[in-house]
C-alpha positions as a printed NumPy array, in Angstrom:
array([[ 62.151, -37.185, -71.361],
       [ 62.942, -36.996, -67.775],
       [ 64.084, -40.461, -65.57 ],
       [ 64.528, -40.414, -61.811],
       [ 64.331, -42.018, -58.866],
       [ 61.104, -42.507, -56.618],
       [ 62.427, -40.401, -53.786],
       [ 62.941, -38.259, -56.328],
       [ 59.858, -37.959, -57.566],
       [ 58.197, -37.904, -54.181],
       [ 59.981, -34.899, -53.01 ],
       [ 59.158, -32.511, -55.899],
       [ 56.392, -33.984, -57.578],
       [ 54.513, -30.433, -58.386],
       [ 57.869, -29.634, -60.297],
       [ 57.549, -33.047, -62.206],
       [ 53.738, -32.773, -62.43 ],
       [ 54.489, -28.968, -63.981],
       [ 57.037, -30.376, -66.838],
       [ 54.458, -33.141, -67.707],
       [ 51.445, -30.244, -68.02 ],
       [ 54.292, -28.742, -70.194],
       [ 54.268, -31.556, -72.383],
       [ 57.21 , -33.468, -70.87 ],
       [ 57.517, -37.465, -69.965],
       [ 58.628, -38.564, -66.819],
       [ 59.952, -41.879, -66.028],
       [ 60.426, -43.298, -62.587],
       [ 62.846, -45.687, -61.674],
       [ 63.306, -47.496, -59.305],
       [ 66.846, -48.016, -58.551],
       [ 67.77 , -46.715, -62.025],
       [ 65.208, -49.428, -63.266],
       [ 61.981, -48.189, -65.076],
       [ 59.076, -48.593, -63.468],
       [ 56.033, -45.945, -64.41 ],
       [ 55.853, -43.253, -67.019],
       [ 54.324, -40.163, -65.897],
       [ 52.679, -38.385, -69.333],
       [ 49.84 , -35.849, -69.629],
       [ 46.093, -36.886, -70.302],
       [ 44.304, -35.633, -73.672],
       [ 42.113, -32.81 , -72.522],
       [ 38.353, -34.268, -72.116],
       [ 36.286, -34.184, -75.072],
       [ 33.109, -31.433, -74.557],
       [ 30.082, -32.552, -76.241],
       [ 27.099, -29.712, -77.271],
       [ 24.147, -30.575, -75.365],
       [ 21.756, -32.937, -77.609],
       [ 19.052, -30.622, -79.001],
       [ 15.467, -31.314, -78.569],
       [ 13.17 , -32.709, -80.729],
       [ 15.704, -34.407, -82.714],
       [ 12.758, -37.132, -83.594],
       [ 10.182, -34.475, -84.639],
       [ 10.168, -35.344, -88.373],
       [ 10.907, -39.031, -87.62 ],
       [  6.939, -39.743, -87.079],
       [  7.566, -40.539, -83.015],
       [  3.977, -39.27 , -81.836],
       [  3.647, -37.411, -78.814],
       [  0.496, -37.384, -76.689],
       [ -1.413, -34.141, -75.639],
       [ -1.64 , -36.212, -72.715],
       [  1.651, -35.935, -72.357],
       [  2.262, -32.748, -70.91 ],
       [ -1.08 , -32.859, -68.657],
       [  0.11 , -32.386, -64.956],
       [  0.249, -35.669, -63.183],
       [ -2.204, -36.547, -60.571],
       [ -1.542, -35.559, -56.991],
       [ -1.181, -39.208, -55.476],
       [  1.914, -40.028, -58.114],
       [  3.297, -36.293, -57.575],
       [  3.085, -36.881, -53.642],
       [  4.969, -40.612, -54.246],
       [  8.067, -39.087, -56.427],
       [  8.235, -36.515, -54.186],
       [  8.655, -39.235, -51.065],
       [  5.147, -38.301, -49.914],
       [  4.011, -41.63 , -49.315],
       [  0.484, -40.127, -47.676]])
């Protein structure tokens, strides 16, 4: 663990932000009292994309109608065709 002072801190923070990517703690003080702890963040969790048709064999029925193409006047009003 590392402790120092906020000037400290402000004048080589890239050094201080290197040691915590290294798996180091920082502590700031402020006049040799602690007052933040600088520690790395656990890596973000990646998710696989969701499959589809994950409800196929669940009985959720689907409509031919479904994948018709959608009428001109609503295509024209998602679009921001307001004609």
């Amino acid at each position: 663990m590392i402790s120092l002072n906020v000037n400290e801190a402000k004048a080589n923070l890239s050094k201080y932000l290197s040691a915590v990517e290294a798996g180091e703690t920082v502590v700031i003080c402020r006049r040799n009292i602690p007052i933040a702890e600088l520690r790395a963040v656990p890596p973000p969790v990646v998710k696989a994309p969701r499959p589809f048709g994950l409800s196929v064999d669940k009985g959720v029925p689907i409509p031919d109608s479904f994948f018709e193409e959608l009428p001109e006047d609503l295509l024209r009003a998602f679009s921001g065709h307001d004609d």
